[in-house]
PDB file of N, CA, C, O and CB in Angstrom:
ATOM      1  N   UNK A   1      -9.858  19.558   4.771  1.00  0.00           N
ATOM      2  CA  UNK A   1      -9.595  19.026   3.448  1.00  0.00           C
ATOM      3  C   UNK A   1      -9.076  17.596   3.566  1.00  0.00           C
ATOM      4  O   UNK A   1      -8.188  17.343   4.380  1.00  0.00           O
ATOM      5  CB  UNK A   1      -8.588  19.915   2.693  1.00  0.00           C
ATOM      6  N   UNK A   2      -9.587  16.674   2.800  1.00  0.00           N
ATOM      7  CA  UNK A   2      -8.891  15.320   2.857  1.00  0.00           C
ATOM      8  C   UNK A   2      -7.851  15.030   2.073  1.00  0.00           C
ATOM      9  O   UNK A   2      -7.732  15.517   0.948  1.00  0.00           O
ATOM     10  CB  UNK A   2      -9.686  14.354   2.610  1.00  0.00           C
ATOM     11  N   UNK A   3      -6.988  14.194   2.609  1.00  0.00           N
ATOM     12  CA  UNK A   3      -5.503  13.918   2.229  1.00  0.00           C
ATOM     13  C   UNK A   3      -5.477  13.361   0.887  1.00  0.00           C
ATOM     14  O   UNK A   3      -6.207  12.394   0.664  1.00  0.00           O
ATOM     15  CB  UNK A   3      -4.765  12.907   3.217  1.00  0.00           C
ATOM     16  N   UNK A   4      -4.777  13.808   0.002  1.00  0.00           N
ATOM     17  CA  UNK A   4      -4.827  12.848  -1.750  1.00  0.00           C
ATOM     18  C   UNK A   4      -4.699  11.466  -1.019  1.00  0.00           C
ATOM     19  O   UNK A   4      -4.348  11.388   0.158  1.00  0.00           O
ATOM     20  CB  UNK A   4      -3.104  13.158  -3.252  1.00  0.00           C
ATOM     21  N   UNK A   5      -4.991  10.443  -1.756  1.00  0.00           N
ATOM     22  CA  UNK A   5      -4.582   8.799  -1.693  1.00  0.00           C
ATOM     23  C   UNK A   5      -3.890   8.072  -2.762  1.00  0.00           C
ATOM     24  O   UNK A   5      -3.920   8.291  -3.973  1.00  0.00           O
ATOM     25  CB  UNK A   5      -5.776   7.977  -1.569  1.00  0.00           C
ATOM     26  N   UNK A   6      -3.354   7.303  -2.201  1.00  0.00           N
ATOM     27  CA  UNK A   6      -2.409   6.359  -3.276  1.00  0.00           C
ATOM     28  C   UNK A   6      -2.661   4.996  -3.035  1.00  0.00           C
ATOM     29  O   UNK A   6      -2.969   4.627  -1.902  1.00  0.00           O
ATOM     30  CB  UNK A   6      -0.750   6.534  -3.129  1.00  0.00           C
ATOM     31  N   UNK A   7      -2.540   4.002  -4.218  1.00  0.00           N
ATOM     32  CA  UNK A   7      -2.317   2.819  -4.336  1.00  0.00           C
ATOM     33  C   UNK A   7      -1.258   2.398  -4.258  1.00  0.00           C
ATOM     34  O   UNK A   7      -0.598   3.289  -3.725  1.00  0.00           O
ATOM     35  CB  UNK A   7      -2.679   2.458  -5.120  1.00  0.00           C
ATOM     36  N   UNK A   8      -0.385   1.229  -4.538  1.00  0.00           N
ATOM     37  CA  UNK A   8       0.824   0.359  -4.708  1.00  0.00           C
ATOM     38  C   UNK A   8       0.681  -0.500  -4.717  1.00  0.00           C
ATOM     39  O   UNK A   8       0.039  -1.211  -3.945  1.00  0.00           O
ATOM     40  CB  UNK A   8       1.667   0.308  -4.122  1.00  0.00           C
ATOM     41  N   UNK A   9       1.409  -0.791  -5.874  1.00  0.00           N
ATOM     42  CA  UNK A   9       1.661  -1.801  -6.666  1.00  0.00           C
ATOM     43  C   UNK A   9       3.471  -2.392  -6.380  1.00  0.00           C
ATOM     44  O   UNK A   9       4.359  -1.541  -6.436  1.00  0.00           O
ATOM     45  CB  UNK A   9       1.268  -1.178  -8.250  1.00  0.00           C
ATOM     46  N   UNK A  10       3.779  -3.649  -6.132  1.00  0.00           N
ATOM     47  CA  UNK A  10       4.737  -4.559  -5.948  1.00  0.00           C
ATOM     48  C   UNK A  10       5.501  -3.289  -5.391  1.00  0.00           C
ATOM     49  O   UNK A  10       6.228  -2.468  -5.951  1.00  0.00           O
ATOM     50  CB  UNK A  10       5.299  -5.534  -7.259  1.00  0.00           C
ATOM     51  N   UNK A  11       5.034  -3.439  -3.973  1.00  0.00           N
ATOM     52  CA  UNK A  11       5.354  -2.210  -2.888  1.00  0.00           C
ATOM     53  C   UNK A  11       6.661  -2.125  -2.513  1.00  0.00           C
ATOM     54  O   UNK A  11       7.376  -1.124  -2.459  1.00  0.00           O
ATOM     55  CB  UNK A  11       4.614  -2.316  -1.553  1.00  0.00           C
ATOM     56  N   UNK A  12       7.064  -3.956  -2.105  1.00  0.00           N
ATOM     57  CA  UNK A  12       9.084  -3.758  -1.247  1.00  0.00           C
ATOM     58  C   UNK A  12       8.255  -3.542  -0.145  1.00  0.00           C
ATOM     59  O   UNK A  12       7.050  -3.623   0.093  1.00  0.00           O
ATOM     60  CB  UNK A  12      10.660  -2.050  -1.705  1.00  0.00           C
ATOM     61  N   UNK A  13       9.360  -3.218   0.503  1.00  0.00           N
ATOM     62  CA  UNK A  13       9.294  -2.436   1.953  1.00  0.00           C
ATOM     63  C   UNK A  13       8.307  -1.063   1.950  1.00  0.00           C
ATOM     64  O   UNK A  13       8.085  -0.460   3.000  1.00  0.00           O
ATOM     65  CB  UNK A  13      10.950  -1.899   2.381  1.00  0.00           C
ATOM     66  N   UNK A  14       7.861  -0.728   0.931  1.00  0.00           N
ATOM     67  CA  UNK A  14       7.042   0.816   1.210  1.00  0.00           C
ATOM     68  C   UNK A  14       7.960   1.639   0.944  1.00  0.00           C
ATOM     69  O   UNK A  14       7.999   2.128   2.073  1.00  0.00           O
ATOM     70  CB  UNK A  14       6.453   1.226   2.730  1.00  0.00           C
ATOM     71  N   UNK A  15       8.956   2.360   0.227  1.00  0.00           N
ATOM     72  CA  UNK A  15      10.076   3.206   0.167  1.00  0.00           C
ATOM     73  C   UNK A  15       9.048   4.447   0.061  1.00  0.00           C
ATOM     74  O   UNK A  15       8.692   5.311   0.862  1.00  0.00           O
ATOM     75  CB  UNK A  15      11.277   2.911  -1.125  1.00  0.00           C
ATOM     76  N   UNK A  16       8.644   4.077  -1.643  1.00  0.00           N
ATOM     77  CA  UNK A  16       8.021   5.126  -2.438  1.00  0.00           C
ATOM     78  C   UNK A  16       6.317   5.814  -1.444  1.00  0.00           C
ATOM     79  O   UNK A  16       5.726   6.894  -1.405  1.00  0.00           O
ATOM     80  CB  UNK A  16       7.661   4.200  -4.220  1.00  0.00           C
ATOM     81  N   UNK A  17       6.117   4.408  -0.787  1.00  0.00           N
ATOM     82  CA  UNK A  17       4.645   4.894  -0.172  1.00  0.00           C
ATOM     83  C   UNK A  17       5.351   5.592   1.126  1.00  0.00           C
ATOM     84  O   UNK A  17       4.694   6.561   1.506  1.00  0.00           O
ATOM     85  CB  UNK A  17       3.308   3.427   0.274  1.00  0.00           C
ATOM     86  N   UNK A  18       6.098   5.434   1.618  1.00  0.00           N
ATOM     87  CA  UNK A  18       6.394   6.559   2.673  1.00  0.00           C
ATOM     88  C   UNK A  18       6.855   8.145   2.425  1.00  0.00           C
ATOM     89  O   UNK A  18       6.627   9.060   3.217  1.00  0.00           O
ATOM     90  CB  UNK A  18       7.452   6.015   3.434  1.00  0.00           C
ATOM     91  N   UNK A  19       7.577   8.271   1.106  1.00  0.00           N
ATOM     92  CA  UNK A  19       7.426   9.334   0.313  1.00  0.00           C
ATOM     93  C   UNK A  19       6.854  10.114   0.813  1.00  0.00           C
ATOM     94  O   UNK A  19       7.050  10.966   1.680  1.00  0.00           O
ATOM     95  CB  UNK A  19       6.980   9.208  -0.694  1.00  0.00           C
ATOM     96  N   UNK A  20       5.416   9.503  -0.315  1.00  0.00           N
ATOM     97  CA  UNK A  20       4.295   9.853  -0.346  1.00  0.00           C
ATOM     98  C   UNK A  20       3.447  10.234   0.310  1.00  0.00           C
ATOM     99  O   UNK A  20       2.492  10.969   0.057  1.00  0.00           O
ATOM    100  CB  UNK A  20       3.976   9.402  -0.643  1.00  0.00           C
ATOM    101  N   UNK A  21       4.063   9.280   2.023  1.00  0.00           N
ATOM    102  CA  UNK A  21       3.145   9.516   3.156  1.00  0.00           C
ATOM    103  C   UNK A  21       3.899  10.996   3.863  1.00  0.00           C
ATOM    104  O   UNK A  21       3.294  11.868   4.486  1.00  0.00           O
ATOM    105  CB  UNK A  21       3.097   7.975   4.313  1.00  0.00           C
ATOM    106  N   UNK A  22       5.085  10.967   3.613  1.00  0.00           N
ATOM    107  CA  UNK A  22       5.375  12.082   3.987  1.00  0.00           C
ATOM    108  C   UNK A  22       5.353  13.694   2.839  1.00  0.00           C
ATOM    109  O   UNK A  22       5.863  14.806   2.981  1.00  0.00           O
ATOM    110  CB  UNK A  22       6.650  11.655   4.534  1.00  0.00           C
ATOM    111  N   UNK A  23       4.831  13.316   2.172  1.00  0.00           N
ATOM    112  CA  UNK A  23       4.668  14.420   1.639  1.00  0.00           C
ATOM    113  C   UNK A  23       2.895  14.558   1.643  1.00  0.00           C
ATOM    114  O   UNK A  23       2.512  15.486   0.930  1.00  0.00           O
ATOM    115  CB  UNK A  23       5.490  14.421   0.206  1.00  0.00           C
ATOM    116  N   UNK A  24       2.163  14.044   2.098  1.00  0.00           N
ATOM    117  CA  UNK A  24       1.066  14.566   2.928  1.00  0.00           C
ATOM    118  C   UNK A  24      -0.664  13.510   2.310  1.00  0.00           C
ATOM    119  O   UNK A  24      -1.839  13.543   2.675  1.00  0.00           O
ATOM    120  CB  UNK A  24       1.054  16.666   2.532  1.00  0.00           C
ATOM    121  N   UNK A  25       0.072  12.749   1.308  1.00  0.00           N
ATOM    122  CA  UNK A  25      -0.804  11.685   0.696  1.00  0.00           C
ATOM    123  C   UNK A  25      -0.985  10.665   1.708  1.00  0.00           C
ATOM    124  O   UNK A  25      -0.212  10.498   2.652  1.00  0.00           O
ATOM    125  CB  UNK A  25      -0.213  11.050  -0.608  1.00  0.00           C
ATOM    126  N   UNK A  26      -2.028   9.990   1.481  1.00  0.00           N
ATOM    127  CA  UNK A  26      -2.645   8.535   2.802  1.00  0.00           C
ATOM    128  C   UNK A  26      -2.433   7.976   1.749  1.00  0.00           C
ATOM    129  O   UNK A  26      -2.678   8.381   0.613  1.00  0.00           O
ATOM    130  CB  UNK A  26      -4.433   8.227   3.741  1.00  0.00           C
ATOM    131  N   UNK A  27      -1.705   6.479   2.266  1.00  0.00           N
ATOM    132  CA  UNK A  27      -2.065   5.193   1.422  1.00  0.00           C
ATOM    133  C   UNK A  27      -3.147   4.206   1.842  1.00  0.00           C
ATOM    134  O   UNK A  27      -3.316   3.592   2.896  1.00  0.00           O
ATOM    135  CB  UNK A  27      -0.883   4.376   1.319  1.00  0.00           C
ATOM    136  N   UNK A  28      -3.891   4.242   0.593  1.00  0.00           N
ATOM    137  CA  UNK A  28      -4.752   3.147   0.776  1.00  0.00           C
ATOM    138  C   UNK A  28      -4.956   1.711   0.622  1.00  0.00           C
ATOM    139  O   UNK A  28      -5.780   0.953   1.134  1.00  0.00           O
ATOM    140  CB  UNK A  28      -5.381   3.399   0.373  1.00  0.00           C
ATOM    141  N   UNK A  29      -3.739   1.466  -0.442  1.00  0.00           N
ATOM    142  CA  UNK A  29      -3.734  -0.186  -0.499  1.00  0.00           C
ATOM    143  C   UNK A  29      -2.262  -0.555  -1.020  1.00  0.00           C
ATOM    144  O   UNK A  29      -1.560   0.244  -1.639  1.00  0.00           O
ATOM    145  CB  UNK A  29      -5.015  -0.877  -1.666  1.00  0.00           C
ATOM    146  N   UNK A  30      -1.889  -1.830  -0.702  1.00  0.00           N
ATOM    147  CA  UNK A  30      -0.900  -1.726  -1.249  1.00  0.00           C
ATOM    148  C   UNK A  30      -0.845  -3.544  -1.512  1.00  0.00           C
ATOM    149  O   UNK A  30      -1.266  -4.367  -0.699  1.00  0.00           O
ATOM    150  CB  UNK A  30       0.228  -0.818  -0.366  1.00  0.00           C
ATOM    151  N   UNK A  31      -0.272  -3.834  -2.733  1.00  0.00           N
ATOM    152  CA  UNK A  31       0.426  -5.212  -2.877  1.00  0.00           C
ATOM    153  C   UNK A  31       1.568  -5.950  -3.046  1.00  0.00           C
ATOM    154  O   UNK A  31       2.178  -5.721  -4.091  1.00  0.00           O
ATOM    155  CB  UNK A  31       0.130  -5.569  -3.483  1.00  0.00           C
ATOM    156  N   UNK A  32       2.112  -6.930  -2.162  1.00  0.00           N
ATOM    157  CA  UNK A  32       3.277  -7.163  -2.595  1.00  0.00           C
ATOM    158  C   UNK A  32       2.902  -8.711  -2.070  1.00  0.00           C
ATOM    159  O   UNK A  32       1.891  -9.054  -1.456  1.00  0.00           O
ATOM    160  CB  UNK A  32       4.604  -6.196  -2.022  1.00  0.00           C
ATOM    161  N   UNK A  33       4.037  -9.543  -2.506  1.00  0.00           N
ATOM    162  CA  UNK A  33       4.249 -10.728  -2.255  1.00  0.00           C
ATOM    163  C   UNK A  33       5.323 -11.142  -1.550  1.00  0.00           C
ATOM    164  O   UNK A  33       4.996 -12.144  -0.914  1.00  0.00           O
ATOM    165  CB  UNK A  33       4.216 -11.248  -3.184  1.00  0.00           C
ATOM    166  N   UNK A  34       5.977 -10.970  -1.439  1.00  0.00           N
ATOM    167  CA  UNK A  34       6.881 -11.384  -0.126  1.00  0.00           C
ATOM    168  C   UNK A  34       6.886 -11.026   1.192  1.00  0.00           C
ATOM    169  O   UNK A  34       7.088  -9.893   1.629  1.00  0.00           O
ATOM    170  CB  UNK A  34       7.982 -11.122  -0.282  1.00  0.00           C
ATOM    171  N   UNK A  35       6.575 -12.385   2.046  1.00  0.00           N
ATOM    172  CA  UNK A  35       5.819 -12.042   3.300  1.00  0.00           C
ATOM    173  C   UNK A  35       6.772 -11.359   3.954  1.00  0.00           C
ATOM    174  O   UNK A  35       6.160 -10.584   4.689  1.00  0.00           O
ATOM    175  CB  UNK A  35       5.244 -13.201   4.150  1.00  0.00           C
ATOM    176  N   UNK A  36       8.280 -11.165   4.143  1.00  0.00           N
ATOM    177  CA  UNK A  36       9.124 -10.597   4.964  1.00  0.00           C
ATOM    178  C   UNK A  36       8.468  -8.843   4.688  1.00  0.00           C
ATOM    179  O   UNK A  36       8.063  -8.116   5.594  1.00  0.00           O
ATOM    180  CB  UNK A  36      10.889 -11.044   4.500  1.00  0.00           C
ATOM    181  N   UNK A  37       8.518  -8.471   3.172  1.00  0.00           N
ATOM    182  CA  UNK A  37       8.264  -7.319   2.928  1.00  0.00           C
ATOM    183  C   UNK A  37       6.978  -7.097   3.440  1.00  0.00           C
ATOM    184  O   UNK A  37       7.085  -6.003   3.994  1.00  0.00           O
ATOM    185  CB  UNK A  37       8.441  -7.041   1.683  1.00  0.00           C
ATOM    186  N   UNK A  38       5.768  -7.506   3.589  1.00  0.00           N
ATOM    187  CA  UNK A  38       4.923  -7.635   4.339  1.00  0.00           C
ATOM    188  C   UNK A  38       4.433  -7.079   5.174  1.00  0.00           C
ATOM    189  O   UNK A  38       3.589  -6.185   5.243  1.00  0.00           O
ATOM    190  CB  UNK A  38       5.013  -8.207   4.625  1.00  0.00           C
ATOM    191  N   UNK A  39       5.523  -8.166   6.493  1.00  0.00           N
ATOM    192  CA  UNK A  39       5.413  -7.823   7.710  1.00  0.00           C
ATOM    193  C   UNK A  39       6.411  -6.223   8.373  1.00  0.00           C
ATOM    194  O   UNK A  39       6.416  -5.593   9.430  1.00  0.00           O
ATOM    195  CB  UNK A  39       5.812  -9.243   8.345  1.00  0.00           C
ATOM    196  N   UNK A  40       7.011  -6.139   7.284  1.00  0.00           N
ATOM    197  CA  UNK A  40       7.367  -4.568   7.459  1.00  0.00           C
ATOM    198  C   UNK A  40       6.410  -3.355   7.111  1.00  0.00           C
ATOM    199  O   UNK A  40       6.449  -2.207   7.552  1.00  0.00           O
ATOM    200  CB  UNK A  40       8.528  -4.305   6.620  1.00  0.00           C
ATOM    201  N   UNK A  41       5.591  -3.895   6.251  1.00  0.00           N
ATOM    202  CA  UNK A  41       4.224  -2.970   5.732  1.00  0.00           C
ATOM    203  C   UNK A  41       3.150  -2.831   6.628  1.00  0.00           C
ATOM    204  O   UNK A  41       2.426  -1.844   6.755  1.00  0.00           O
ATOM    205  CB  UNK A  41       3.503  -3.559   4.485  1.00  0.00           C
ATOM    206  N   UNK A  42       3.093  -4.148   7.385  1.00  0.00           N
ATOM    207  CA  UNK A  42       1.961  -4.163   8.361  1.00  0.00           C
ATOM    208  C   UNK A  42       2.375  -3.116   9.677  1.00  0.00           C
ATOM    209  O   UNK A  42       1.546  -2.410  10.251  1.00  0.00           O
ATOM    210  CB  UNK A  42       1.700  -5.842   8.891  1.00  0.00           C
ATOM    211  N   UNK A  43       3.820  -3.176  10.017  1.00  0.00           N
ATOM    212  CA  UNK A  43       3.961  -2.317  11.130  1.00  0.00           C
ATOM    213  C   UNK A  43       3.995  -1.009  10.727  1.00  0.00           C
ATOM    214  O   UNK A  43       3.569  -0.294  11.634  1.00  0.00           O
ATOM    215  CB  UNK A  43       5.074  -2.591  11.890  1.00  0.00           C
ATOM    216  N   UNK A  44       4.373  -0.285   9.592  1.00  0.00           N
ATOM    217  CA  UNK A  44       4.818   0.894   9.190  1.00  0.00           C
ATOM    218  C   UNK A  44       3.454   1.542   8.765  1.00  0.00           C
ATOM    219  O   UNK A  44       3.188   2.683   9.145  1.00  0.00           O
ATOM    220  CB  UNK A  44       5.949   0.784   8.086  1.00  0.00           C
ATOM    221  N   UNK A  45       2.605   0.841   7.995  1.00  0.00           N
ATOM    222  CA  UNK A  45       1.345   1.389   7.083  1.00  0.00           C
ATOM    223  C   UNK A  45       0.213   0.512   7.899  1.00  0.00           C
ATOM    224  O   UNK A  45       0.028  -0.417   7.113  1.00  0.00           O
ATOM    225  CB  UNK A  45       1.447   0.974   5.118  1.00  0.00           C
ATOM    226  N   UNK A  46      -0.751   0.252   9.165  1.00  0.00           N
ATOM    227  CA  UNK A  46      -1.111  -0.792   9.718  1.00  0.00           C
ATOM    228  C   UNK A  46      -2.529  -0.377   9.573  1.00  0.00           C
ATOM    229  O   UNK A  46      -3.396  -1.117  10.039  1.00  0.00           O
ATOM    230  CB  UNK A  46      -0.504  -1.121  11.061  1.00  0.00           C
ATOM    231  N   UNK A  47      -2.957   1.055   8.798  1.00  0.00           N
ATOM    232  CA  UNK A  47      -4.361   1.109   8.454  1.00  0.00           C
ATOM    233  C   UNK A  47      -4.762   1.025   6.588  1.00  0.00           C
ATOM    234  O   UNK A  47      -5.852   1.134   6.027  1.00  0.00           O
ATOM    235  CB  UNK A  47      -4.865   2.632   9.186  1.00  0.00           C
ATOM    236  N   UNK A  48      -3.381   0.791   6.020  1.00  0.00           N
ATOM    237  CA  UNK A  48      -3.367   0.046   4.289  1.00  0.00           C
ATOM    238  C   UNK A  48      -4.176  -1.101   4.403  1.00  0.00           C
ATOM    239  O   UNK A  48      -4.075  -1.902   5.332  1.00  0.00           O
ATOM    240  CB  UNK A  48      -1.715  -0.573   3.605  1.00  0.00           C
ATOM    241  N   UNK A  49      -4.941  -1.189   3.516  1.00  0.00           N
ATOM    242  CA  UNK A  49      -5.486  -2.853   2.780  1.00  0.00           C
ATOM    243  C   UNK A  49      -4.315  -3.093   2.131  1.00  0.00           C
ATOM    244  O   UNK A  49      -3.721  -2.295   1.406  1.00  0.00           O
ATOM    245  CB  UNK A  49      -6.955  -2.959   1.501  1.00  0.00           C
ATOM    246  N   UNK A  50      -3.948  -4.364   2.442  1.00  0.00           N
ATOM    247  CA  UNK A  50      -2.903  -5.553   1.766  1.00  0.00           C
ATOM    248  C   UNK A  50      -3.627  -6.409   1.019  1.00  0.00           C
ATOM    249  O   UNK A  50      -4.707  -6.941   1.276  1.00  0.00           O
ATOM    250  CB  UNK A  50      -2.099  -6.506   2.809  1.00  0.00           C
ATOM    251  N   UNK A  51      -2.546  -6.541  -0.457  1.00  0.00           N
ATOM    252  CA  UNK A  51      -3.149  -8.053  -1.195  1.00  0.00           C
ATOM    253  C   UNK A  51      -1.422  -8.504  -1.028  1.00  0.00           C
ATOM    254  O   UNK A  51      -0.405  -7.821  -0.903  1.00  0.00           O
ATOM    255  CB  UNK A  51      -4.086  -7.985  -3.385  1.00  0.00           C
ATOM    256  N   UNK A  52      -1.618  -9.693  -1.080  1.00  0.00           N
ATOM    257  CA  UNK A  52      -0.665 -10.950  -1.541  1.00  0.00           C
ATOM    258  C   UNK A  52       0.107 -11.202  -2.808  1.00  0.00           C
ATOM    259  O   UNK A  52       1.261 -11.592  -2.981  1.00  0.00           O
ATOM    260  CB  UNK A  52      -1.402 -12.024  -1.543  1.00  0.00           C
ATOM    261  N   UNK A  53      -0.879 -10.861  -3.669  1.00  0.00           N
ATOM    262  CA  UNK A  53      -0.555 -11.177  -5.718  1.00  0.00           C
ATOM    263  C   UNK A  53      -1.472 -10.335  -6.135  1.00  0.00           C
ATOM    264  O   UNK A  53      -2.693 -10.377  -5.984  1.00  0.00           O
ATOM    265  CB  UNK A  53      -0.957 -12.986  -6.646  1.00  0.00           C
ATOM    266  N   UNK A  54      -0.632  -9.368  -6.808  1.00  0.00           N
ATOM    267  CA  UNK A  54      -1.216  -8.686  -7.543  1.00  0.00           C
ATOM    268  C   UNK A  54      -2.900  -9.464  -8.761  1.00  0.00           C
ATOM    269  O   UNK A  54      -3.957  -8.886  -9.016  1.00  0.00           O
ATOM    270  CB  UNK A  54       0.179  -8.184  -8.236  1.00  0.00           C
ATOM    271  N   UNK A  55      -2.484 -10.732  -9.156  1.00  0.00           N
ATOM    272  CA  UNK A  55      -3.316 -11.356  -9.893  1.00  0.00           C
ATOM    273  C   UNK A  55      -4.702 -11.470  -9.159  1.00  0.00           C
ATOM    274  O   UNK A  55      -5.582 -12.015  -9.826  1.00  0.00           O
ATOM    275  CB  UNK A  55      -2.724 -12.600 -10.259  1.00  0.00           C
ATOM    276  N   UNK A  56      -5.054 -11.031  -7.854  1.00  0.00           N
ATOM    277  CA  UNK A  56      -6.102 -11.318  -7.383  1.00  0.00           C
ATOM    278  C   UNK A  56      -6.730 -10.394  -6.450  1.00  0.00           C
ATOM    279  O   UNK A  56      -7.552 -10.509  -5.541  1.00  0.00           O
ATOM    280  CB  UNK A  56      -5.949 -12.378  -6.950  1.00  0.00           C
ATOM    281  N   UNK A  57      -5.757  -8.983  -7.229  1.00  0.00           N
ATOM    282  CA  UNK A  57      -6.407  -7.802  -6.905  1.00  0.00           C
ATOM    283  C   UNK A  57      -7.029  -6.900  -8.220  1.00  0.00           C
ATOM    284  O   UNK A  57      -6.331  -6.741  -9.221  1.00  0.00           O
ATOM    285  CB  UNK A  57      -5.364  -7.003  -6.096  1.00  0.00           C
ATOM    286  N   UNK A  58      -8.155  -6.430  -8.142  1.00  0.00           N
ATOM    287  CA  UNK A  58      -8.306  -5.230  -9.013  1.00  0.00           C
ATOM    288  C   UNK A  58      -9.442  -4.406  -8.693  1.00  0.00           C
ATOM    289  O   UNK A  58      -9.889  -4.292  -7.551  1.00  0.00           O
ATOM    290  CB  UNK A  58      -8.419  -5.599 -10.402  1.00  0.00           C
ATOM    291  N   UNK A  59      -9.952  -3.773  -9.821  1.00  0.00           N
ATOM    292  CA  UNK A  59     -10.533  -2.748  -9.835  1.00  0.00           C
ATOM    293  C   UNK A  59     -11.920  -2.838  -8.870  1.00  0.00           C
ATOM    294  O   UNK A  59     -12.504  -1.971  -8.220  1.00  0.00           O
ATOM    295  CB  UNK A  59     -10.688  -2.456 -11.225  1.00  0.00           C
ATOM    296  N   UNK A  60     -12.169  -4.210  -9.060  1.00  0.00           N
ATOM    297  CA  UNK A  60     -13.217  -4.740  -7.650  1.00  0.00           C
ATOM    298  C   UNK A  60     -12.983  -4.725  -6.071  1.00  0.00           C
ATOM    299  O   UNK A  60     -13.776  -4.750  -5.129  1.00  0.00           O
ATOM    300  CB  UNK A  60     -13.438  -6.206  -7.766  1.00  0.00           C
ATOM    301  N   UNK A  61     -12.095  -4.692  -6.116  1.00  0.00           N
ATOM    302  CA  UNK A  61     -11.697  -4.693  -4.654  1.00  0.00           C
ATOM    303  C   UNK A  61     -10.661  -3.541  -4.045  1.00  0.00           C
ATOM    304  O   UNK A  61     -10.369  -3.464  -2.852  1.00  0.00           O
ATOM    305  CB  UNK A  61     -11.048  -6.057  -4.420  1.00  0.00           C
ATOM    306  N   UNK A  62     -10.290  -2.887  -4.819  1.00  0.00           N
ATOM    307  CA  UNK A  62      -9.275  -1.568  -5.015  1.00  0.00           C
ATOM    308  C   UNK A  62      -9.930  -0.095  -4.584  1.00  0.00           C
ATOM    309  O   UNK A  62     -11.064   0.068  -5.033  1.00  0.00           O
ATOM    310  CB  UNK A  62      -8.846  -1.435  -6.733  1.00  0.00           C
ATOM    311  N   UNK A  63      -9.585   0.617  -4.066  1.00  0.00           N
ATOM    312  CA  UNK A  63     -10.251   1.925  -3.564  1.00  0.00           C
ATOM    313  C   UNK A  63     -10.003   2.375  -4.820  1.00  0.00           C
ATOM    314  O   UNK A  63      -9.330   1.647  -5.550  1.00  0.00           O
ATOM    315  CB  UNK A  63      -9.674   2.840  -2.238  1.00  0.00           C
ATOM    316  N   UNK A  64     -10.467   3.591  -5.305  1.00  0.00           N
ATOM    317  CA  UNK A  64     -10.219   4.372  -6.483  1.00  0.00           C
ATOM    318  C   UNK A  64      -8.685   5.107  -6.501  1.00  0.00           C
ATOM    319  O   UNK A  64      -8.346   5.805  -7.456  1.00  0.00           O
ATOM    320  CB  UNK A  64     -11.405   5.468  -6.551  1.00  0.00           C
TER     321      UNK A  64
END
């Protein structure tokens, strides 16, 4: 069976997506803008698609 998936939106550090990851959901994308928060996303979540600004993400480029 495949794992539910989640998006995020103005992520932080990932609090809520680790949750999530631990309660048995994959994240699939996530956006935030502050590069410190970022580079904590990249080590923790390192198979997520990242955007930068939300303004230049959407439904085109977004997993479902």
């Amino acid at each position: 069976m495949d794992k539910p998936t989640v998006g995020s939106l103005f992520t932080g550090i990932g609090g809520f997506d680790l949750g999530f990851e631990r309660a048995g959901f994959e994240i699939e994308w996530q956006v935030e803008i502050d590069p410190y928060c970022r580079k904590v996303l990249e080590r923790h979540f390192p198979n997520a698609k990242r955007f930068n600004d939300v303004r230049e993400c959407g439904a085109h480029n977004l997993e479902p």
